[in-house]
N, C-alpha and C positions, 0 to 999 in steps of 0.2 A: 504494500500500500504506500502508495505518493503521500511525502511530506505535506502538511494543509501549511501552506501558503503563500497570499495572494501576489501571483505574480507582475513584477514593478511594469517590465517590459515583455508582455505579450508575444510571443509570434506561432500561427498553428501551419505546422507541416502536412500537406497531404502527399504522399507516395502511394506509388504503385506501378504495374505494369500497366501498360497502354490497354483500352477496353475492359477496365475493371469501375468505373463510373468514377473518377478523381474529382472532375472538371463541376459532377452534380453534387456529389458532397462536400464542395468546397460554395459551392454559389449558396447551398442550404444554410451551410454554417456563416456566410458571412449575411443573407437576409436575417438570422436569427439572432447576432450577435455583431450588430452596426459593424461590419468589417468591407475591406477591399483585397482584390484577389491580386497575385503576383504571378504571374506566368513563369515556368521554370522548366519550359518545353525548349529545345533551341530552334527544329524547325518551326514551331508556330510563331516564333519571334520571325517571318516571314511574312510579308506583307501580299495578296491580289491572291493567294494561293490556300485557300480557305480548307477545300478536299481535298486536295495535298496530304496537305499538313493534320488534317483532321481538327479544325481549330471550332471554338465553343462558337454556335453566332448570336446574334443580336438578340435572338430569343431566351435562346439559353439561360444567359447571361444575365435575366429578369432584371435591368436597370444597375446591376452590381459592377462599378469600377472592376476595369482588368488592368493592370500595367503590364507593360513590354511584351504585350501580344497584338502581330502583325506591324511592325516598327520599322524592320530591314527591308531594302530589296534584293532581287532576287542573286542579282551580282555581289552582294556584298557576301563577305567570310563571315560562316559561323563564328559566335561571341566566343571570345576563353573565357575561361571560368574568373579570370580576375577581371575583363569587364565587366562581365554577369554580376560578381558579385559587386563590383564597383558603383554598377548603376543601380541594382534593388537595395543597397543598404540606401540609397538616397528615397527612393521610392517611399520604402519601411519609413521611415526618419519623416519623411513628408506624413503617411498614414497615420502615424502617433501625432501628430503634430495637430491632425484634426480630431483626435480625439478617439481613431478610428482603430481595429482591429485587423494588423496586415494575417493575410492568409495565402502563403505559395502553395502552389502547384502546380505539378508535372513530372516527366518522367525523369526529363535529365538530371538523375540524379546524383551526379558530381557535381553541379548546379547549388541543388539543395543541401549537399554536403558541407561547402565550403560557407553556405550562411550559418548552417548548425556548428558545425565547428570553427571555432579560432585559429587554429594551425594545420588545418587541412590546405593553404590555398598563402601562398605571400602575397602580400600588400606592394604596391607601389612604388613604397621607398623602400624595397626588397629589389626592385631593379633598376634603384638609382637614380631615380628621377622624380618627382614630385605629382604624377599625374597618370591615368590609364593608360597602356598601350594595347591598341586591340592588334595590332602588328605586330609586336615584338619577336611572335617568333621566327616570321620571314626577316625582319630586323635583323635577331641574334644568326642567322644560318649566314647571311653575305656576310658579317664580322667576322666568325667563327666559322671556318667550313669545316672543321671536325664534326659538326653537328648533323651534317648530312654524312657523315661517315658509316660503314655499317654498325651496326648492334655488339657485338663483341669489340667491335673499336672503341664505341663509347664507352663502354663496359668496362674495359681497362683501364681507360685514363679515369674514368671515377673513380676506381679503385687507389686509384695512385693519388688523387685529390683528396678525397672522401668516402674511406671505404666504410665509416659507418652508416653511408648514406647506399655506399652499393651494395651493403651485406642486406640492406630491406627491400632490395627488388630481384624477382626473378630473372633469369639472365634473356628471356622474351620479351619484356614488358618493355618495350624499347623506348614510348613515350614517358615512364615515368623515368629511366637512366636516363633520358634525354636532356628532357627537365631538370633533375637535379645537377647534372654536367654544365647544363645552359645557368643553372645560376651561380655557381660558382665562377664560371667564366667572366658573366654581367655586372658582379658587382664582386668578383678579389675572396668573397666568403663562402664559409662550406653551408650546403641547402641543412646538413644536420645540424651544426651552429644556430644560424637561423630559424629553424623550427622551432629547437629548444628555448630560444631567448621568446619566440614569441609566445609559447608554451605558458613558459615564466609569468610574462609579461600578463596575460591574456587569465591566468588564475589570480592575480595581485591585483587586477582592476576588477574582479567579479566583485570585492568587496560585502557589503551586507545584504546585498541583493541574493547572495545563495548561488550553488553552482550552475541551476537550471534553467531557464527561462521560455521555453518550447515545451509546445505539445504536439504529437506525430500520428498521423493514422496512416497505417498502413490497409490500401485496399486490397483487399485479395481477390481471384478467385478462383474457383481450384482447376488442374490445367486442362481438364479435357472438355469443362466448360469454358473456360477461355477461349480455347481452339477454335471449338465450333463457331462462340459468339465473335471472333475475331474473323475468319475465313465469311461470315453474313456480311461482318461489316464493309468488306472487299467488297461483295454485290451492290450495298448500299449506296457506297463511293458511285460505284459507276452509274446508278441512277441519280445521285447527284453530280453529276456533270464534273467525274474525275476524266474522262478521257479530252473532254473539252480545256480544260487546265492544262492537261501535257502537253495537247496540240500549242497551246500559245509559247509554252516553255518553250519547247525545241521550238518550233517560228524565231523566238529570240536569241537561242543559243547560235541557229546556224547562220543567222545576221550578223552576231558578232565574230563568226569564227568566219565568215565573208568576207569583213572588214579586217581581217587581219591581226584579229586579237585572240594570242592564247588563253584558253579559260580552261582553270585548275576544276579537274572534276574529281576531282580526290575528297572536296571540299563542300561544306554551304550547302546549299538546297539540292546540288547535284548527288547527295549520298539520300535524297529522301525515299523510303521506301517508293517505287512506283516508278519512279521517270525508267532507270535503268531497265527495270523490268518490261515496259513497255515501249522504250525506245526504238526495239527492231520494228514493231507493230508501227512508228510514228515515221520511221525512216524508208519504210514498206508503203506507207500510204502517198510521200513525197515522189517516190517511182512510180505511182500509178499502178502498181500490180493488183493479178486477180484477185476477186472479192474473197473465193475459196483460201486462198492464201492468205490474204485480210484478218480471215475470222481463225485462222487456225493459231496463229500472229498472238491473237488479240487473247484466247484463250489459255496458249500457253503462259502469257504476261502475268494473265490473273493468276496463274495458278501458282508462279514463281513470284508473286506480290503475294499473297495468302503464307506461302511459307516463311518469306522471309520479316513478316509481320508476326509469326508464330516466333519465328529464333531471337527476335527482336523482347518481345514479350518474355522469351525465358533470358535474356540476358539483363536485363532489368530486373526481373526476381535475383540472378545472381549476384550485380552488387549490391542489393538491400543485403541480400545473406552473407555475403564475404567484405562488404567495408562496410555501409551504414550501422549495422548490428553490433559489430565488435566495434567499434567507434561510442556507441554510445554507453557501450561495457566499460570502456575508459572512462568515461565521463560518469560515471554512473549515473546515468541515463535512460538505463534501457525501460525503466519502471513509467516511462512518458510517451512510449511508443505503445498503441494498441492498433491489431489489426481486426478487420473488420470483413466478414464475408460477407461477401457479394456474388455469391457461385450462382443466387435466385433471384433475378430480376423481378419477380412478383414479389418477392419479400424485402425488397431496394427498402422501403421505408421503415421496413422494424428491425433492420438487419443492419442495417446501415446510419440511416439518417438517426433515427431516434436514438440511437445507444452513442451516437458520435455529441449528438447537442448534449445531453447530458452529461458526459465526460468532458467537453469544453465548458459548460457552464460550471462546473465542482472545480475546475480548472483555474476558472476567471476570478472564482469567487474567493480560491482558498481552502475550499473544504478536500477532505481525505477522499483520491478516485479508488475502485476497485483495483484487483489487480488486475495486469493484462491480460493474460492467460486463463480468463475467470470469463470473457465475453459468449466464447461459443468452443465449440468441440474443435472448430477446427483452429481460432486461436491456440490452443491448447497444445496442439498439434502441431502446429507450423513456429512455433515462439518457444515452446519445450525442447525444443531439438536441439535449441543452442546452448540448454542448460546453463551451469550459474557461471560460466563464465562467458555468456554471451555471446560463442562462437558455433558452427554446427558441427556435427561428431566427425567430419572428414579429418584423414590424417594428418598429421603434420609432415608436410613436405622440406625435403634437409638439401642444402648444395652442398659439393665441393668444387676447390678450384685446383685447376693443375697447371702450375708453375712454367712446366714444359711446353704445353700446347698453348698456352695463354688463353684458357676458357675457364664456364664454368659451368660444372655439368650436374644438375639433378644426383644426390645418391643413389638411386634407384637404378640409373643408368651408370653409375661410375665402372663397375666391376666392364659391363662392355666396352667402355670406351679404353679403358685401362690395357685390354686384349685387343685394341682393334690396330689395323695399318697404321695408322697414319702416327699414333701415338708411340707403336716401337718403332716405326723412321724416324720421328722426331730423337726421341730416345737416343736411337743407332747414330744420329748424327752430330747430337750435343757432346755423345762418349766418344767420339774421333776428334771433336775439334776441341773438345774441355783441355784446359792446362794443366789438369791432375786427372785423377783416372776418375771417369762418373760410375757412380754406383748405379746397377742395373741394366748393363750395357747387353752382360751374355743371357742374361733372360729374356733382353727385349727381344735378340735375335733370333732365341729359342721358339717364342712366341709360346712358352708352354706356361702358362696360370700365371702371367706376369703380374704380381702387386707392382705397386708406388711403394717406392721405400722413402723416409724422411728428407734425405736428400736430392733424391728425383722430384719429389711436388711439395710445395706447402701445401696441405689440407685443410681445409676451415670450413667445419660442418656447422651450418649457421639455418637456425628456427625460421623459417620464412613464415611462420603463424601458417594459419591455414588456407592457402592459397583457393582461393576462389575458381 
């Protein structure tokens, strides 16, 4: 049971996968409770592109303030998370100001993260300069071209700057080595320094206010409900006049790729679910080809929108479960997150809306909420898993690094890599040109159960917590 008290500064989180109602039990909670909504979707921060994006409309909406929904065009770069968060703390700050009750929502939820937490996300004068850069990272790549280097490149040199920043990422996760390489470069300091000082910082100002100040609903629903209802909402799209949106997309893409301008589709509205998929169907209909071929085009698009709307949907459940979760375990926090089924759309109002106003109003007011895991069976179920240390029962994944090859490989795989070619070449080669004798040389040749001996690799078996 949550602490009873009345919180100074307000703010209610809604998460969830996409097609679990966020968007309704956020506009519910802010009619009931004088609030305005905060967009925290990146595509819906997308302007003319309403089916697309899948964005709330006017109706929806019932008169309820949204901020930073429909704001960019369609040429502009998705926001980094330190705009995002740059522009909604002014938002929020405005919202209180009128007296009001800010309420984010959406899927993006590293978005949401870095407003929940304090040291999820550096600030500003973290890269040196007094003010947002929605650029920086195309910035930092022409200063630095190590940054566009491959993945184990970067991986090293962090290692050599800041390896207790490279011991917390797996050796894939190439945009967080990226980033922590890129700010040690930008500003002279290690990204692990930094975090901790703002750590510090960021517990010393909470002051009497207590450590909490959010409340979270997680929507759920369970996944082969999701499936289905996600795979309708494909159809639905296309009854509202998704194929008529695409058509103007690409109309404007191939204009400007006419005129002679390169356009990054790695990026921005070009990764929204939908254009891709239906792109062969738009560039089909530009040739005039037959109608048979039209529809079969058009068919397959949908089918390959449906699924990647479903992989979408499960990767959003995984990082609630592999960061927001264990995030608010640090914080001790997790007692503010309740989820909330929504698997029965006929039972959206007693399942959902009502158990949610109740727990924001006990909330608002100060009084003691239930527990979380007390709401329904499948809370119980989906929030129990992570047990008391807030993480869920998956293993603990371990690296090691080897000296030799200059990588770092998963334990799980070490014993292969250890046996394989390339590592007794390596081996073979370091013990001909070493200027003492390398240990391991006639085993590497052997190839028969080659271990690493202390002097062939430093080993450094390091917790990666439970990788997502």
């Amino acid at each position: 049971m949550s602490t009873a008290r009345r919180p100074l500064e307000p703010l209610v989180a809604v998460m969830g996968s996409t097609g679990t109602g966020k968007s309704d039990l956020a506009v519910d909670l802010a009619l009931r409770f004088n609030g305005e909504i905060i967009n925290a979707d990146a595509m819906q921060m997308y302007r003319g592109l309403p089916v697309i994006t899948n964005q709330i409309s006017a109706e929806e909406q019932k008169g309820v303030p949204h901020h930073l929904l429909a704001i960019i065009d369609h040429h502009e770069p998705t926001w980094t998370v330190l705009s995002f968060t740059t522009e909604a703390r002014k938002v929020i700050q405005g919202i209180r100001s009128r007296g009001k009750l800010p309420i984010i929502v959406g899927g993006t939820h590293y978005y949401i993260n870095a407003l929940l937490f304090e040291d999820s996300v550096l600030g500003p004068q973290s890269l040196g300069d007094g003010g947002p850069r929605p650029n920086v990272e195309e910035e930092s790549s022409a200063q630095f071209p190590i940054l566009n280097a491959p993945t184990d490149v970067l991986m090293n040199r962090l290692r050599e700057v800041d390896p207790a920043m490279a011991s917390r990422w797996h050796p894939s996760e190439r945009r967080k080595i990226r980033r922590s390489l890129e700010i040690y470069l930008t500003t002279g300091r290690k990204a692990s320094d930094i975090y901790a000082e703002q750590q510090r910082t960021g517990q010393a100002s909470r002051g009497p206010r207590g450590p909490w100040e959010a409340l979270m609903f997680w929507v759920y629903s369970k996944p082969d409900v999701l499936h289905d209802r996600l795979n309708r909402r494909v159809d639905k799209m296309m009854g509202r006049g998704l194929v008529g949106e695409m058509k103007d997309l690409h109309e404007q893409l191939l204009r400007r790729t006419d005129a002679g301008e390169t356009v990054d589709r790695t990026k921005g509205i070009w990764q929204s679910i939908g254009f891709k998929q239906l792109e062969p169907l738009l560039n089909a209909e530009v040739e005039e080809r037959a109608a048979e071929e039209l529809e079969k085009l058009k068919e397959t698009g949908l089918e390959e929108m449906r699924a990647a709307t479903r992989q979408y949907a499960k990767a959003q459940i995984k990082w609630l479960r592999g960061k927001t979760v264990p995030k608010l375990k640090e914080h001790d926090a997790l007692k503010y997150l309740y989820l909330l089924d929504s698997s029965h759309v006929e039972n959206f109002t007693t399942d959902v809306l009502h158990p949610a106003a109740e727990i924001c109003r006990q909330f608002l007011v100060g009084e003691n909420m239930g527990k979380p895991n007390g709401l329904s069976d499948t809370a119980r179920d989906v929030l129990g898993a992570f047990g008391d240390e807030g993480r869920s029962s998956r293993p603990v994944l371990r690296q090691r690094t080897c000296e030799a090859c200059h990588m770092t490989i998963l334990e799980s795989e070490w014993e292969k890599h250890v046996k394989g070619r390339r590592h007794r070449r390596i081996l073979k080669h370091k013990g001909r040109t070493a200027l003492v004798t390398f240990e391991g040389e006639a085993s590497a040749e052997s190839g028969s159960g080659h271990t690493a001996t202390e002097s062939e690799s430093k080993l450094s078996s390091v917790d990666l917590g439970h990788f997502p």
